[in-house]
C-alpha positions, 0 to 999 in steps of 0.5 A, spaced: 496 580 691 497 587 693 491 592 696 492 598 690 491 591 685 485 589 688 482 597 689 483 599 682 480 593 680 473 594 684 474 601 682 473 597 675 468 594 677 472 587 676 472 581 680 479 579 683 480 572 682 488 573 685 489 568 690 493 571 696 499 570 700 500 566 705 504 572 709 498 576 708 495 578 714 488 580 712 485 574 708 480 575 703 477 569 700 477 567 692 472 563 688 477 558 686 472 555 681 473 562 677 480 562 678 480 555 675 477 558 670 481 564 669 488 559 670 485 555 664 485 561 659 492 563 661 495 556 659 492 556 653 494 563 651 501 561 653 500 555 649 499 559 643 505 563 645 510 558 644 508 559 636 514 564 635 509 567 630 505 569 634 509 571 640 513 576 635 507 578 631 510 577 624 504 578 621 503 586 618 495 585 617 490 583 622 487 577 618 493 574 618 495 574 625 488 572 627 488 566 621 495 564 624 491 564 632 486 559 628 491 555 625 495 554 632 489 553 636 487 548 631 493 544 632 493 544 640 486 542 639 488 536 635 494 535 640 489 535 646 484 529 643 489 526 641 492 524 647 
């Protein structure tokens, strides 16, 4: 949450989904609908994470990882309808 953070992100032309801390003295509001949003992509790629394979990159060809990404999110998928 740090002002050069948020300054090159704006000089990206990137909106700033960081929530602040609560010793910041200047407050700055967050679209915590996007930031859900973004906090969803970021479990789900920490899901995909936990596979030891994808995580070290085993794979020498680019087919390959992406196949074993499909695979993997295609057993998550299945274990969220599950439940």
């Amino acid at each position: 949450d740090g002002d050069s953070i948020r300054a090159k992100l704006n000089a990206r032309n990137v909106l700033p989904v960081i929530p602040m801390r609560k010793s910041r003295k200047k407050r700055i509001g967050v679209d915590r609908s996007l930031y859900r949003l973004r906090n969803l992509v970021e479990r789900c790629f920490n899901k995909l994470k936990n596979a030891r394979r994808v995580a070290t990159r085993y794979d020498k060809t680019m087919e390959s990882f992406l196949g074993f990404i499909d695979i993997t999110s295609i057993r998550l998928w299945l274990r969220h309808l599950s439940t």
